[in-house]
VOGU-3710 file (C-alpha; in Angstrom, 3 decimals, decimal comma):
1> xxxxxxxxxx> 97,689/-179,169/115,805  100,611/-178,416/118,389  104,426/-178,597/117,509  107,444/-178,517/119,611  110,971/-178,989/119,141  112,951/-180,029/122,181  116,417/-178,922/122,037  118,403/-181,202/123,983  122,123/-179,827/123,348  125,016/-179,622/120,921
11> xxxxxxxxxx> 125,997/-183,492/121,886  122,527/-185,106/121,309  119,664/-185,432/119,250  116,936/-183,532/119,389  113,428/-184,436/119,452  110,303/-183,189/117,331  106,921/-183,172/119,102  103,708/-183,085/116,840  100,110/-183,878/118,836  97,051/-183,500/116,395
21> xxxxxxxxxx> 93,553/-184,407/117,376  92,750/-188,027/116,345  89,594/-186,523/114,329  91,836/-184,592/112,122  94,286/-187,682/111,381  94,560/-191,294/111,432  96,971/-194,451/111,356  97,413/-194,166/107,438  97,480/-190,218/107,435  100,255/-190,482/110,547
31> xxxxxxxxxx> 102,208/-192,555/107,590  102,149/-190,227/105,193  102,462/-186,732/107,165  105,985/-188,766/108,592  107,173/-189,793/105,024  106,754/-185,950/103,661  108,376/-184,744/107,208  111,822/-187,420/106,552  111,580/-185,914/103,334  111,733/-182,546/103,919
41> xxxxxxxxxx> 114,279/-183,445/106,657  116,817/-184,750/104,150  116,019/-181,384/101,826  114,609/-183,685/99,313  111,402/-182,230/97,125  108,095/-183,733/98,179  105,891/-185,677/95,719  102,929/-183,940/93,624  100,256/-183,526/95,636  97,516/-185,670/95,670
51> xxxxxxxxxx> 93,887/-185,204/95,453  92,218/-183,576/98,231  89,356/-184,973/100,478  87,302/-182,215/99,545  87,729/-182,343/95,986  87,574/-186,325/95,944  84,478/-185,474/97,797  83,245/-183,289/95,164  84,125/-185,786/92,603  82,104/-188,961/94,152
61> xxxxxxxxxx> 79,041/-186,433/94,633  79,271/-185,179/90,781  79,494/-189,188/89,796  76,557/-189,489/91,540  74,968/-186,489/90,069  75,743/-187,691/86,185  74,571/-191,545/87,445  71,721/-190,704/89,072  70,751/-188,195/85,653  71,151/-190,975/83,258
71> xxxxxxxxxx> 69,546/-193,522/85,299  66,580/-191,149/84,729  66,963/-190,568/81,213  67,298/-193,976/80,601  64,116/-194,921/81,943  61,405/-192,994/82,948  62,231/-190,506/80,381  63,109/-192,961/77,445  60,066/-195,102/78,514  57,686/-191,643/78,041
81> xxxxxxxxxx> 59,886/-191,230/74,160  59,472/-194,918/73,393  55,558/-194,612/74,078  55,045/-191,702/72,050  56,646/-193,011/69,045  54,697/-196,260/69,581  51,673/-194,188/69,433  52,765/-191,943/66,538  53,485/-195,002/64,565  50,668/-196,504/64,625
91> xxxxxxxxxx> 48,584/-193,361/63,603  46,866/-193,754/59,835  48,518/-190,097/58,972  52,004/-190,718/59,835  54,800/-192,841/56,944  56,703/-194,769/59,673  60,092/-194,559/57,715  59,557/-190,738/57,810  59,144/-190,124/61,303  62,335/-188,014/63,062
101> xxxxxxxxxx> 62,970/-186,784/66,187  64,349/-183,863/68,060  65,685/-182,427/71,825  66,976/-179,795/73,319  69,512/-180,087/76,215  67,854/-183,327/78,385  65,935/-183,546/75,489  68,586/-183,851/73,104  70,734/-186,566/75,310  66,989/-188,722/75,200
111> xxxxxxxxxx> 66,964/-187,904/71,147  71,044/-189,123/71,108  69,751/-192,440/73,208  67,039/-193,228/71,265  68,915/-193,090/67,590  70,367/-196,250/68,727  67,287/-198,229/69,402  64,605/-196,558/67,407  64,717/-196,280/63,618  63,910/-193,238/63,088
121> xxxxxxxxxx> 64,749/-191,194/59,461  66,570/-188,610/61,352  67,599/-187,704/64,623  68,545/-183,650/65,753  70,156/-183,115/68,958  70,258/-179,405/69,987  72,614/-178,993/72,606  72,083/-182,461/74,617  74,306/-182,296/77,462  76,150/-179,391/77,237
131> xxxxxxxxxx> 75,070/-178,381/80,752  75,848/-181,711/82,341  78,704/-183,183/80,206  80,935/-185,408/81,974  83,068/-188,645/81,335  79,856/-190,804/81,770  77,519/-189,260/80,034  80,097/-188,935/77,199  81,104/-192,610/77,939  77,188/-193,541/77,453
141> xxxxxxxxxx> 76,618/-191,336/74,835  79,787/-192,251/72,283  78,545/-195,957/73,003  74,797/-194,570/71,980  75,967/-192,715/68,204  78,167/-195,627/67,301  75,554/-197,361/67,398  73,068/-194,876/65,948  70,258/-196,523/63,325  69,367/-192,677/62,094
151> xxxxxxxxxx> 71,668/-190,028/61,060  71,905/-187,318/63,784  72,682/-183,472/63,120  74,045/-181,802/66,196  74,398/-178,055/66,500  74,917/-175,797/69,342  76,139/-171,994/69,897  79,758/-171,281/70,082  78,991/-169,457/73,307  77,213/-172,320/75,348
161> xxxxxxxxxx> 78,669/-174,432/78,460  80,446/-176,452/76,617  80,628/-177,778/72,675  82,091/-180,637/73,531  78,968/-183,163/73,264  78,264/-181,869/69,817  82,144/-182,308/68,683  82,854/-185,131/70,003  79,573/-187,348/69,245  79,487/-186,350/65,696
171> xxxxxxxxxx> 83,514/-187,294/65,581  82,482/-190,777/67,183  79,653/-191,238/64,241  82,186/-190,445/61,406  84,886/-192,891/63,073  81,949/-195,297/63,062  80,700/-194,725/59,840  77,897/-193,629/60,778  76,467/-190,188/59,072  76,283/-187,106/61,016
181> xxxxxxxxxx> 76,207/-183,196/60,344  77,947/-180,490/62,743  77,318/-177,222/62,781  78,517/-174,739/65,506  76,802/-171,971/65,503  78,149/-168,026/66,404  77,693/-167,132/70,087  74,126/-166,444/70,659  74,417/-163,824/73,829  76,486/-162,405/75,668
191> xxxxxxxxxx> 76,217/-165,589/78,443  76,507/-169,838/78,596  73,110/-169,370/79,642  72,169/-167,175/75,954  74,207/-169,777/74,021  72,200/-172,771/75,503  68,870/-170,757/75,116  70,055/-170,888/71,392  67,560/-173,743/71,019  64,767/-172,254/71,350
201> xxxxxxxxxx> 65,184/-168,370/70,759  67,450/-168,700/67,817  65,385/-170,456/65,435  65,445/-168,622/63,018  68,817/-169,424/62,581  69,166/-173,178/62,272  65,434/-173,906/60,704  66,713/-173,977/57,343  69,307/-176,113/58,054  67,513/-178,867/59,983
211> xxxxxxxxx> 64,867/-178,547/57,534  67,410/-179,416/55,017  68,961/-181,780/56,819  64,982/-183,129/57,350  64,095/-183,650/53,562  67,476/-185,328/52,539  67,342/-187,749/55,340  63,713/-188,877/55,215  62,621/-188,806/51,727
//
């Protein structure tokens, strides 16, 4: 990018030269770059700034990312949860009605999607999409736990990426009538990574309450 001004005198107008490489701007750009120049011209403030390509790029790639994810979760995932409970079902040792389910992380967003179409006695979700929260997951999963045939206990560690699927999906089931239990644990670690862990290293923790939650849910 090159500016110059030519000065042309105290008795006539000068004249403001910009040349930028037509890779680096275009028709609509030229619009816009001229608008915020008149603008600044006639001392007036500029608008707020808009969003940049980089972060717009940023933002189509995520949207991809949480698409693409739930595209697999939703079915070759779901299809491997939906054929184990078949099986389990059908097995001469198992009560049907008591049968529950439970996930950790990827695990726990399957768990969340399959409470609305399976009927199971009780659904825990450990953490499901804490690491990978984002307006559609959240979109799919609200529309998953109003919808819920099982009660679902969430929990998660104060201290993990984010305990926003846990707070907000259990909110959604008690606006829907649906039941639900909370339960936010202390921070497990010193990291996001310790606090998601929580799962699976802190058991000793939350056993006796998903146990408990267990036996009054599928009596």
């Amino acid at each position: 990018m090159r500016v110059a001004l030519f000065d042309r005198g105290a008795q006539r107008s000068s004249y403001l030269l910009i040349v930028i490489h037509h890779l680096a701007v275009d028709g609509v750009s030229w619009q816009i770059l001229l608008e915020d120049l008149q603008s600044l011209y006639q001392q007036l403030s500029l608008p707020s700034k808009t969003t940049s390509f980089q972060h717009w790029a940023e933002l189509v790639s995520e949207h991809a990312r949480a698409t693409a994810t739930l595209n697999v979760l939703e079915t070759d995932q779901f299809s491997d949860h939906l054929a184990a409970y078949e099986w389990l079902r059908r097995q001469s040792f198992t009560t049907p009605a008591r049968i529950a389910t439970m996930g950790n992380s990827f695990g726990g967003i399957i768990t969340v999607l399959a409470a609305e179409r399976i009927p199971y006695c009780a659904v825990v979700d450990a953490a499901g999409g804490a690491q990978t929260w984002s307006p559609e997951l959240s979109a799919r999963l609200v529309g998953a736990v109003r919808n819920a045939q099982a009660p679902i206990f969430f929990f998660q560690a104060e201290n993990d990426y984010t305990i926003a699927p846990s707070e907000v999906l259990a909110k959604q089931m008690w606006e829907a009538g649906r039941p639900s239990v909370v339960k936010i644990y202390p921070a497990f670690g010193s990291s996001a990574d310790d606090g998601h862990s929580f799962a699976w290293r802190g058991s000793n923790a939350w056993e006796p309450d998903v146990f408990r939650f267990l036996d009054a849910q599928c009596r």
